[in-house]
Backbone as a ProteinNet text record, in pm:
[ID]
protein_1_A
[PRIMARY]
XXXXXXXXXXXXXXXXXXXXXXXXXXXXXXXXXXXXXXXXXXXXXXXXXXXXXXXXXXXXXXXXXXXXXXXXXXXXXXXXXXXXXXXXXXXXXXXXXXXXXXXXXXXXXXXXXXXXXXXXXXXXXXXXXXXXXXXXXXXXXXXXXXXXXXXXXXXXXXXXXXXXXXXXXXXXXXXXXXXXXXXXXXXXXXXXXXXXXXXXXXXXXXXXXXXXXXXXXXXXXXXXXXXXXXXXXXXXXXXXXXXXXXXXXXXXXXXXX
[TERTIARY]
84.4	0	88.3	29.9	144.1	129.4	246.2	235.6	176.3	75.5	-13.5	-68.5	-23.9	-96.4	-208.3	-293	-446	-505	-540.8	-592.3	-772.7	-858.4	-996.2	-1079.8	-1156.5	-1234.1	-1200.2	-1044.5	-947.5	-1026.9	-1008.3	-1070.7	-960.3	-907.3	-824.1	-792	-759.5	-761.6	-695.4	-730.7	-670.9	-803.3	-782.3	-934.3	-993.6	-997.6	-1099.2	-1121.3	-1023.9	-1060.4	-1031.2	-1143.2	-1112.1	-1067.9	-956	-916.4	-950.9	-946.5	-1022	-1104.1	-1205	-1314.2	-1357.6	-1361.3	-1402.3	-1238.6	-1131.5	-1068.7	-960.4	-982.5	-915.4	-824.1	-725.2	-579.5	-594.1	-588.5	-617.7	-461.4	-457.6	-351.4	-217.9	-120.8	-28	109.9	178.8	268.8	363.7	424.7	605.4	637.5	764.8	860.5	809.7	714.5	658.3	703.1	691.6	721.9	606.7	594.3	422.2	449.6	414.2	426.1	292.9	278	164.6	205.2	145.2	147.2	-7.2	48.9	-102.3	-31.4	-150.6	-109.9	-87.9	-44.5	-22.2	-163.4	-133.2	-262.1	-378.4	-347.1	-408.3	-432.8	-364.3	-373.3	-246	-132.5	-52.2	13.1	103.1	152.5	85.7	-35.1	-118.7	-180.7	-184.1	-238.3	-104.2	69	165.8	159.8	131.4	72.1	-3.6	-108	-231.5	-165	-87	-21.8	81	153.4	256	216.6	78	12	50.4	115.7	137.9	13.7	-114.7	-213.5	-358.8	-460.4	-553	-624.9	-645.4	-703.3	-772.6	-879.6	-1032.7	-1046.5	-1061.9	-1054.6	-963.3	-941.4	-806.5	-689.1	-601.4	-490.8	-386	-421.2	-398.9	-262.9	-201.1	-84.4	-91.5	-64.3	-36.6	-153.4	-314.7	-364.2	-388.8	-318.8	-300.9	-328.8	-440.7	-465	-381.2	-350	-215.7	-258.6	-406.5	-462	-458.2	-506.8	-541.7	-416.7	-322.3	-204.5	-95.1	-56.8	41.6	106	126.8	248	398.1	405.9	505.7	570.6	434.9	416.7	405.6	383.1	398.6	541	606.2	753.4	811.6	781.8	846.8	797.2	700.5	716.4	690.5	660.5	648.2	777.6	885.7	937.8	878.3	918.3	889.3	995.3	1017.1	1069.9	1009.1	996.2	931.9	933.3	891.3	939.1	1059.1	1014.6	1135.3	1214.3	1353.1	1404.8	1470.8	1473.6	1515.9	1651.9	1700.6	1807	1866.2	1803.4	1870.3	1904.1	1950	1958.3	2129.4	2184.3	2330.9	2376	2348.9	2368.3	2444.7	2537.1	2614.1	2583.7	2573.5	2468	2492.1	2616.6	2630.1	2529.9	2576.7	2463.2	2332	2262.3	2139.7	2069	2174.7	2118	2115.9	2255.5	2261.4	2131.2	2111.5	1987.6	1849.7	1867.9	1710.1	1740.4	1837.4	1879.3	1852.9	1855.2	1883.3	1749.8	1650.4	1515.9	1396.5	1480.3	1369	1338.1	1251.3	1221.1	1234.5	1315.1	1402.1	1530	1587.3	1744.7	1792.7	1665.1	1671.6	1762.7	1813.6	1868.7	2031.9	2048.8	2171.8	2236.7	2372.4	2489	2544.7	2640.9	2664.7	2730.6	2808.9	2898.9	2858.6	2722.6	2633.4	2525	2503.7	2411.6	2548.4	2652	2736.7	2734.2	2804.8	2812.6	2698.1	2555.8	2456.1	2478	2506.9	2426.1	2552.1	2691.6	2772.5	2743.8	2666.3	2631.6	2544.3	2488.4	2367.4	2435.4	2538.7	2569.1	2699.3	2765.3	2789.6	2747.3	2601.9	2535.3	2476.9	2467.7	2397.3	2515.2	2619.7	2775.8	2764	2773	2763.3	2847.5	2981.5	3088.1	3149.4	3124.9	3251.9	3193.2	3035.1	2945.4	2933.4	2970.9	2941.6	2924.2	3079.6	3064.3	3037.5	2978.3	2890.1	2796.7	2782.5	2655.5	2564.1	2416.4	2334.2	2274.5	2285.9	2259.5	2386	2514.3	2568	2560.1	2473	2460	2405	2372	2310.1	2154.5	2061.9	1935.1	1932.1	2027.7	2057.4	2088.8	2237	2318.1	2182.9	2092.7	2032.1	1872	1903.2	1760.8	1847.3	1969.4	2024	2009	2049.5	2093.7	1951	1813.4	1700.6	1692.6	1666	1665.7	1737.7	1854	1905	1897.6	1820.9	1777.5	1659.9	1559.9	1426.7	1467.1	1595.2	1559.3	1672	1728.6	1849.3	1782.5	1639.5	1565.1	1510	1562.2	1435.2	1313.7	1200.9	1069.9	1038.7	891.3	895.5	795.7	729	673.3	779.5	800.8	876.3	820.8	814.4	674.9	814.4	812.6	901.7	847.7	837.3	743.8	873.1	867.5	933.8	1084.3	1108.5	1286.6	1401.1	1340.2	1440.7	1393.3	1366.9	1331.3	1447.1	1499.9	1640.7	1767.8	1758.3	1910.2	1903	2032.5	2103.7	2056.1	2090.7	2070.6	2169	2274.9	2307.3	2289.4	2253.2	2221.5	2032.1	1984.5	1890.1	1834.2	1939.2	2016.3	2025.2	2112.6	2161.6	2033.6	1958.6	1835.3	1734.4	1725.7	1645.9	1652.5	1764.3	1823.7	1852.2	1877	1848.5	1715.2	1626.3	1496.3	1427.1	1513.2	1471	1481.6	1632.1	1746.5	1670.6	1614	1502.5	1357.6	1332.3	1195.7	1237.7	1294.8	1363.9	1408.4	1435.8	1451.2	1312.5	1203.2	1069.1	998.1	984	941	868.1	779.7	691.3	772.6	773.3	795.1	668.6	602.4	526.5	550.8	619.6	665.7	560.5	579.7	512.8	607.7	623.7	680.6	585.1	669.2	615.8	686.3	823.1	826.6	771.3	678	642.1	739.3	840.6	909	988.1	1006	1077.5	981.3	841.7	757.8	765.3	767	711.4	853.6	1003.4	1092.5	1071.6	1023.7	1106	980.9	855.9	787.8	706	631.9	607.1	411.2	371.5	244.4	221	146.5	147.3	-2.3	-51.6	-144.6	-167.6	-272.9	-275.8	-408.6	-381.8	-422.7	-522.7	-607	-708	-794	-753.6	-848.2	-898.7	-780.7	-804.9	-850.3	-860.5	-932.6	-865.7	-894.3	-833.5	-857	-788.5	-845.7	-834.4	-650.2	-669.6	-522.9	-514.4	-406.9	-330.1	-270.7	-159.6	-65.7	-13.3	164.5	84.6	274.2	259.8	185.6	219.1	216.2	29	-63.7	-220.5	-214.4	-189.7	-205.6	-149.9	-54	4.6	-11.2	-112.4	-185.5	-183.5	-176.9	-233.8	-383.1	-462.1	-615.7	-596	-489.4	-462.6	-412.2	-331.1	-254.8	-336.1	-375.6	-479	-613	-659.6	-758.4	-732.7	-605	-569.9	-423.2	-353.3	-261.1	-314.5	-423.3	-493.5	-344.9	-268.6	-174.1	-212.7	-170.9	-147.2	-11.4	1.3	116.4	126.9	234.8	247.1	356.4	278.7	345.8	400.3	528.1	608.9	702.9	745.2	854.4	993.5	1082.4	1187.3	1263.8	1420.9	1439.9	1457.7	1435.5	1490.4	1321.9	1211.7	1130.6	1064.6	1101.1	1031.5	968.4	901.2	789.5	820.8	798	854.7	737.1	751.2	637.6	693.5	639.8	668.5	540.6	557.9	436.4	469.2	350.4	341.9	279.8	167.6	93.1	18.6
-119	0	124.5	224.7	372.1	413.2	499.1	560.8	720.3	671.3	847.6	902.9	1008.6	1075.7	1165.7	1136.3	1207.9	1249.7	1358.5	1417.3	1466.8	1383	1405	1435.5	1501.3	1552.9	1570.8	1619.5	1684.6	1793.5	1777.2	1852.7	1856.5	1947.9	2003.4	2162.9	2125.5	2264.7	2248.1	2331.8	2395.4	2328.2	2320.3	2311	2383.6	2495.1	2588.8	2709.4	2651.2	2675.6	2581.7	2542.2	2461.1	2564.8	2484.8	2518.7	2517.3	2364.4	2298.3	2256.5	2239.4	2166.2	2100.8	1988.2	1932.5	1933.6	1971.9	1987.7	1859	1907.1	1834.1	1881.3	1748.3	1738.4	1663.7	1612.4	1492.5	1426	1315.1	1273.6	1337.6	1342.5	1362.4	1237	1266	1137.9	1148.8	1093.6	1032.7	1098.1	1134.8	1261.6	1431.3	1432.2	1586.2	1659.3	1836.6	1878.8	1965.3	1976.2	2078.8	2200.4	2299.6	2434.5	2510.4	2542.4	2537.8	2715.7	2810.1	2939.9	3015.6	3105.3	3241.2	3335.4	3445.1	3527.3	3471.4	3526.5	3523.3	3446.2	3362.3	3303.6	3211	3211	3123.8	2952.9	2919.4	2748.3	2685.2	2726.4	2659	2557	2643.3	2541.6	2465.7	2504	2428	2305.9	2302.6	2183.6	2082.1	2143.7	2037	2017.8	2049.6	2002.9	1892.1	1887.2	1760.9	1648.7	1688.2	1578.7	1518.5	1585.6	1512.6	1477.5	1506.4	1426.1	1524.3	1642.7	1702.3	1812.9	1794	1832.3	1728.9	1726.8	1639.3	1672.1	1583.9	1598	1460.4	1499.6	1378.9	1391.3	1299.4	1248.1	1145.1	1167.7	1091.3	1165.3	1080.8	1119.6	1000.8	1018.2	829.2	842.2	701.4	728.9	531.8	558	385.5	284	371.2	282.9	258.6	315.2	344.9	488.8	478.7	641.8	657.1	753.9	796.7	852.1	865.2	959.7	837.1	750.9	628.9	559.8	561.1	450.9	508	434.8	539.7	653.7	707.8	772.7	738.8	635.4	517.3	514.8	436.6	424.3	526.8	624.8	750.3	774.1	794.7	869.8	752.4	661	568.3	621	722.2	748.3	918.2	989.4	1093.2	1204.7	1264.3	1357.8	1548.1	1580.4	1729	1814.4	1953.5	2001	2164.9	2200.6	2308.8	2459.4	2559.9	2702.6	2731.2	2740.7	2752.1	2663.5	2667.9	2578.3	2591.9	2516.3	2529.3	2593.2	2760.2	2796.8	2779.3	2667.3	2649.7	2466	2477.8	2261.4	2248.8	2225.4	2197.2	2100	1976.8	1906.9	1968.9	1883.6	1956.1	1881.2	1988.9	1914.7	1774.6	1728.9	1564.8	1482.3	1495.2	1440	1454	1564.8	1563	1509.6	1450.2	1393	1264.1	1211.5	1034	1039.7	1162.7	1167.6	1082.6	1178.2	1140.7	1005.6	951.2	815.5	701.8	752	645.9	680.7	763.1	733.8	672.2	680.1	608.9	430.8	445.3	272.1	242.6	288.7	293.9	268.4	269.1	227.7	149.6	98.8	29.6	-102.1	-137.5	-239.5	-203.9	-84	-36.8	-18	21.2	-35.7	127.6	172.4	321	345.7	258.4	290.1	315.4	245.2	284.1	415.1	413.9	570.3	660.5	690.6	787.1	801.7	689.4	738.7	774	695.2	801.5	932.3	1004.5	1116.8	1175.2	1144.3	1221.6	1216.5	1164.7	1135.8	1249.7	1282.2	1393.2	1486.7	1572.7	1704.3	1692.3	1590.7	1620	1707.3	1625.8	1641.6	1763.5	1857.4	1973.6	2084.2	2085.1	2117.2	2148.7	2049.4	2111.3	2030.4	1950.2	1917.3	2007.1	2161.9	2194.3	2279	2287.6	2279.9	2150.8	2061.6	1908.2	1925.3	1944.6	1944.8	2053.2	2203.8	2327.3	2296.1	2332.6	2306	2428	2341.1	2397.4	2557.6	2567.3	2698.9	2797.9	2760.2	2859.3	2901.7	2840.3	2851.2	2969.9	3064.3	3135.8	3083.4	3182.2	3099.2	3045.9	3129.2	3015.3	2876.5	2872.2	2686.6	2639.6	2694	2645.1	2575.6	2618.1	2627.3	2489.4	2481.2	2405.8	2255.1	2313.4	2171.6	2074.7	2189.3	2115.9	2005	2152.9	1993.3	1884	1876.5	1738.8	1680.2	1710.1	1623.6	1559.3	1676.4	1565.3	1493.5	1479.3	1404.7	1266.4	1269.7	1208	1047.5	1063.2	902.2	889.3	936	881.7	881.6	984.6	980.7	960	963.7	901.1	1058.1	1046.5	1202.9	1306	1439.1	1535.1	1649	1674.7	1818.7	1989	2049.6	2184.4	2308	2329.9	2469.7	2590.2	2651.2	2772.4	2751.4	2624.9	2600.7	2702.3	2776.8	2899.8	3023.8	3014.4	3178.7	3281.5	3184.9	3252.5	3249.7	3195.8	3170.3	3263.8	3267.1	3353.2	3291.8	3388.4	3303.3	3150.3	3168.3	3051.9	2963.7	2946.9	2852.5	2800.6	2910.1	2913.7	2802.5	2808.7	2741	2555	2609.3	2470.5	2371.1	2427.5	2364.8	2339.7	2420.1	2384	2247.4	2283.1	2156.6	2018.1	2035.3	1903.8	1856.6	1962.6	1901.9	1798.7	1899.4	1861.8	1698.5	1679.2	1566.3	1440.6	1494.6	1376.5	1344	1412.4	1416.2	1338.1	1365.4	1295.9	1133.4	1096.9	922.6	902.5	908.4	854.4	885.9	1009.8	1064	1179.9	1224.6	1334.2	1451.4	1592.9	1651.5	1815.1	1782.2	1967.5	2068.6	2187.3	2251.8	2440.8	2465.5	2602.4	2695.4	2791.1	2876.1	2999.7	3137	3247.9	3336.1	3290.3	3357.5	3294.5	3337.3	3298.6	3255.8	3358.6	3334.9	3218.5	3164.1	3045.8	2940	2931.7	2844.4	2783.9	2905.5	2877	2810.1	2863.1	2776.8	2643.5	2594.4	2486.6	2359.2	2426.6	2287.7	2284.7	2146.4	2078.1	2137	2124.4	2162.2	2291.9	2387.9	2505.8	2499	2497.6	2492.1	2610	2706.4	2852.5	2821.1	2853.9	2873.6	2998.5	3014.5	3143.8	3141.7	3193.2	3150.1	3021.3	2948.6	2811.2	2657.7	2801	2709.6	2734.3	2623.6	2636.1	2719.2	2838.5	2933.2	2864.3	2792.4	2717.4	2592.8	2544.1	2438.3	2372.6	2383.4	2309.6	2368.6	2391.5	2419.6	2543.7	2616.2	2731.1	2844.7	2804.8	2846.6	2855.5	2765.5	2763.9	2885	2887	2904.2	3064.4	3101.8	3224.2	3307.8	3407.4	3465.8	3627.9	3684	3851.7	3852	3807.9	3777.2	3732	3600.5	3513.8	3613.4	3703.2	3780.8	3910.8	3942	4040.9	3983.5	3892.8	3806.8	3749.5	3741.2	3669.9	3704.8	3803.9	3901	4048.5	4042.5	4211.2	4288.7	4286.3	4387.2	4346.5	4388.7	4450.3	4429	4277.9	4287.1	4199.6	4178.1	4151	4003.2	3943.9	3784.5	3785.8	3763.4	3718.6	3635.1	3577.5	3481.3	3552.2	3527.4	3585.3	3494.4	3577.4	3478.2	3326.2	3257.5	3072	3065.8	3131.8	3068.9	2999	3092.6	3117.7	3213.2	3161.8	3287.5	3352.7	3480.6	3644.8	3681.2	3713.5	3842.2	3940.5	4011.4	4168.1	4287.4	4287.4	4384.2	4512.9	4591.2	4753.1	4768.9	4730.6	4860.9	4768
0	0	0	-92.3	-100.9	39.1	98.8	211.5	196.7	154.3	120.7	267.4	278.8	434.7	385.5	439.8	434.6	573.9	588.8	714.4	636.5	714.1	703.9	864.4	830.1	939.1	1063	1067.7	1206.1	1281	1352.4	1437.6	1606.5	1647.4	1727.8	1774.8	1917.5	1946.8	2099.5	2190.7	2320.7	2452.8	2501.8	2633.7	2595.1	2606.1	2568.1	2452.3	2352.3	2212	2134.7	2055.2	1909.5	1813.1	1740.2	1639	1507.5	1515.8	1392.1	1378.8	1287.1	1284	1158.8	1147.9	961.2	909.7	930.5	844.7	771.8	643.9	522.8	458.3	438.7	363.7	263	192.9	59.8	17.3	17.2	-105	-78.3	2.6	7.4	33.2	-126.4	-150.5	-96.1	-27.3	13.4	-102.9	-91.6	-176.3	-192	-118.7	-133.5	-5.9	-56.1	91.2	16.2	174.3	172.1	268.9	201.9	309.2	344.2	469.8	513.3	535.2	502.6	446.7	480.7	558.7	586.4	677.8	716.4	849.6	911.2	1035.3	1201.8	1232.2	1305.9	1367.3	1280.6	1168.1	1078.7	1114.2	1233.9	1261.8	1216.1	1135.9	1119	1245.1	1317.5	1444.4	1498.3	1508.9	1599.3	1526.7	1346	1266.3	1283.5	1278.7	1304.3	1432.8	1562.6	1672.6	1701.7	1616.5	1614.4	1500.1	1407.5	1366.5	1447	1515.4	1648.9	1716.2	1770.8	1869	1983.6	1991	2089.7	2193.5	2068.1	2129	2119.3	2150.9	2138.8	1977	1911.6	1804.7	1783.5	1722.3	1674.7	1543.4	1474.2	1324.7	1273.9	1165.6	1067.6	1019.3	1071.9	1024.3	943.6	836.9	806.3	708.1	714.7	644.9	618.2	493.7	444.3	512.9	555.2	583.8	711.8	840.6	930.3	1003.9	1085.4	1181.1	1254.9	1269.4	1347.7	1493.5	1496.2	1572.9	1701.2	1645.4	1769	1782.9	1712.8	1775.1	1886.1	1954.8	2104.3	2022.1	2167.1	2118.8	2098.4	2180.9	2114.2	1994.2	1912.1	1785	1704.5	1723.1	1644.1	1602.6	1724.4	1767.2	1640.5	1607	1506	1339.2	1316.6	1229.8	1176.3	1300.9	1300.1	1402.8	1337	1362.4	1366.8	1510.6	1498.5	1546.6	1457	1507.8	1520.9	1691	1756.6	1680.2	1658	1586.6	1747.5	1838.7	1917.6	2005.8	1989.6	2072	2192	2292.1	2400	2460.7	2546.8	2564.8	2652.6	2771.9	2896.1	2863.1	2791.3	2742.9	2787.6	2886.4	2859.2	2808.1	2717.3	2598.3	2568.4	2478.4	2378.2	2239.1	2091.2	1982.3	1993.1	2022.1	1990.4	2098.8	2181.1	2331.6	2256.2	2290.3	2187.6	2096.7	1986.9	1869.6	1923.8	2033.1	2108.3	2181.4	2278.3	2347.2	2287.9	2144.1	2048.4	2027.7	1963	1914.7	2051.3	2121.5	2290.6	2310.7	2317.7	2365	2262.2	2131.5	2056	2061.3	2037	2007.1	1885.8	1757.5	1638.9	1679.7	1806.7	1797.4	1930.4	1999.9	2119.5	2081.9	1955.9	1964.2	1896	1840.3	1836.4	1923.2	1958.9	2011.5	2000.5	2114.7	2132.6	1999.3	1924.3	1846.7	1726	1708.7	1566.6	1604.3	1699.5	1710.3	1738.1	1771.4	1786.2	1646.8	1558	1382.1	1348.6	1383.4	1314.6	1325.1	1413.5	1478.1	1456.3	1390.3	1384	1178.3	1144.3	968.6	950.9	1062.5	1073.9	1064.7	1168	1167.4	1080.9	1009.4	867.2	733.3	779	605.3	629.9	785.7	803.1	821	824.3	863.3	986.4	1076.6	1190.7	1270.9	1206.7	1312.2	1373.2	1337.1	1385.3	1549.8	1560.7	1682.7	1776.1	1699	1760.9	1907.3	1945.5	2168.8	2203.1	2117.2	2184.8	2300.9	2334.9	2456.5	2376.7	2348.8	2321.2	2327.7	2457.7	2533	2486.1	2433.4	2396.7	2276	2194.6	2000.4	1979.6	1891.5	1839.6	1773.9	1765.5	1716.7	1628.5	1505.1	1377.9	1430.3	1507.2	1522.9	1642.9	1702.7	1776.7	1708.8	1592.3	1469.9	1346.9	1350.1	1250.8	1349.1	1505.4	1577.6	1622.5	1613.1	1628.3	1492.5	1381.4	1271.9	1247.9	1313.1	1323.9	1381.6	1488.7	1612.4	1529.8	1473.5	1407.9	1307.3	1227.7	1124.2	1153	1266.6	1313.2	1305.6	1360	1349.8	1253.9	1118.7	1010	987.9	1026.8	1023.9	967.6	902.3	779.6	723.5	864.9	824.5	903.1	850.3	929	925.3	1028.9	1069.6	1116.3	1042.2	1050	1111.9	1184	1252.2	1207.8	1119	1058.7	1090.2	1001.7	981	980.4	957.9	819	889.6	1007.6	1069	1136.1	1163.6	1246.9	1156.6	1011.5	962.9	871.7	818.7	736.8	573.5	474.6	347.9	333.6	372	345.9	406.8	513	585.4	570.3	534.2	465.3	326.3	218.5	145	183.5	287	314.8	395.6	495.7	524.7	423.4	331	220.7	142.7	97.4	31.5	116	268.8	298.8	326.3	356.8	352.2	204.7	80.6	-41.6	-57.1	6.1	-23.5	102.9	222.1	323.7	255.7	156.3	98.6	27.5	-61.3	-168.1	-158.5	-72.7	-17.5	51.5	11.1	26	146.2	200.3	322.2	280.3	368.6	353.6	474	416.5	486.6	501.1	594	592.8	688.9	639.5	743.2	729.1	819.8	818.4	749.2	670.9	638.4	628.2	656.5	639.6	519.8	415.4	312.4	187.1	146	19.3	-119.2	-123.8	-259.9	-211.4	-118.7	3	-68.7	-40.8	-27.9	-172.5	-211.6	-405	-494.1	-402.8	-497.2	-420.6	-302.5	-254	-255	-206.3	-172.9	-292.6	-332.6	-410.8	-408.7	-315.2	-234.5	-134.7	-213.6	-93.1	-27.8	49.7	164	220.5	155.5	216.3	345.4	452.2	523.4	603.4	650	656	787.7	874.5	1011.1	1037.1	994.3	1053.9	917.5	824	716.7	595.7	529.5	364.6	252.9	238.1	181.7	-11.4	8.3	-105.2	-96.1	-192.1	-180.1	-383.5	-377.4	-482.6	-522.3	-621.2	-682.8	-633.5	-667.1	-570.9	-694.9	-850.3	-972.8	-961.3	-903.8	-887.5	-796.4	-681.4	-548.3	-518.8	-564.6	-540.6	-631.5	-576.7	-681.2	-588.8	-685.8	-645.9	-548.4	-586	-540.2	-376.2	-334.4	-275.5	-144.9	-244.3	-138	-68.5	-147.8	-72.6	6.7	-27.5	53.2	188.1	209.1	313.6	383.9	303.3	398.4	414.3	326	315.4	258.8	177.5	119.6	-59.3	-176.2	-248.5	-312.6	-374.8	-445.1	-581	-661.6	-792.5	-725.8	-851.6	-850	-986.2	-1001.4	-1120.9	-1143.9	-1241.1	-1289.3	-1290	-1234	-1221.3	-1375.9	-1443.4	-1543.6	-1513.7	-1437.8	-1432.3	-1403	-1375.9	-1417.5	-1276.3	-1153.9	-1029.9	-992	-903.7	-848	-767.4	-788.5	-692.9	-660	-545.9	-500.9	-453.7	-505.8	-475.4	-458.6	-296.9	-242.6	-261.9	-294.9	-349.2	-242.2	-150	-54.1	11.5
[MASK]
+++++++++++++++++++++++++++++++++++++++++++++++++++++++++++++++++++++++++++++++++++++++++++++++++++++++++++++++++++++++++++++++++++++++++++++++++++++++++++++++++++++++++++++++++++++++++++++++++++++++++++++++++++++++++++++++++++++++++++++++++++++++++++++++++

């Protein structure tokens, strides 16, 4: 069976506010990254919330056939990775500890051996450049290395889904760059990745699926080329701007008022 994730009739929220109600995702394939895109307060964090299971949510959340909603949290943590919009500044870890940390509490490596989760988790802040932070202690990083050292913590176990709460908020262009492209390169070996983003011309070169979001609800959803529209932008940021093809044949926005 394909590992297609579909979210139908979600419904989640707080004790004493719902968030969601009825809400629908359709058809989303292994190798896609999906960016979940609106104002301030639109439901984003809080929809990768109810997919982590980190808040209560009722409905479907199905993947290969399987609700995600009803199985432990156990069983989740085996195929669902998250990583927070903020990360923790009092952690004295140092990035390496951290990533052994994640590797040693999962039930993905309970039968590995220190010497194969140390090389994992030193394969991780390779491919993110981040040996040369390795024995930092967390708490001394900057929000960028503290924003680079989360995502290697979520992707250190292989999820199969990987949930991003605004990857790319604290970094520089190049590092910017460089998270992009490894997200591209984890999608890319048969995993789903949906992360929140708030720059559009971000959204429109990188993910496959844009997901505009609107007080909680779907204002609209597909390539960013459907979806990112002049109309789109004033409907739901209330500003006033021009969408164009830059020469290679990406989408720019550029707000006038």
């Amino acid at each position: 069976m394909s590992d297609i994730l579909n979210i139908r009739n979600l419904s989640a929220g707080y004790p004493r506010k719902k968030i969601f109600e009825h809400f629908n995702v359709a058809d989303i394939e292994t190798g896609n990254i999906v960016a979940l895109v609106g104002p301030n307060a639109a439901g984003k964090s809080t929809l990768l919330k109810s997919i982590a299971s980190l808040i209560h949510a009722d409905g479907e959340i199905n993947l290969a056939g399987r609700n995600l909603v009803h199985i432990s949290q156990e069983e989740r943590s085996k195929i669902v990775g998250y990583m927070p919009q903020h990360q923790k500044t009092d952690v004295e870890l140092t990035v390496l500890e951290a990533l052994i940390t994640a590797l040693k509490v999962s039930p993905l490596d309970h039968n590995g051996n220190s010497a194969q989760i140390r090389a994992k988790a030193f394969d991780v802040l390779e491919q993110m450049d981040l040996i040369d932070s390795a024995l930092d202690p967390l708490s001394s990083l900057s929000g960028g290395q503290r924003q680079m050292a989360g995502l290697a913590q979520a992707i250190v176990r292989n999820p199969k889904v990987l949930l991003l709460d605004e990857p790319t908020s604290a970094l520089d262009l190049n590092h910017q760059i460089t998270v992009m492209n490894m997200i591209k390169f984890y999608a890319g070996k048969g995993n789903i990745v949906i992360m929140v983003l708030h720059d559009l011309n971000l959204a429109s070169r990188w993910a496959d699926i844009l997901v505009v979001l609107n007080n909680a609800k779907i204002y609209s959803s597909g390539k960013a080329s459907e979806v990112v529209t002049p109309k789109m932008i004033r409907d739901v940021y209330q500003v006033k701007a021009r969408v164009e093809k830059c020469s290679r044949g990406f989408l720019q926005v550029m707000v006038d008022a």
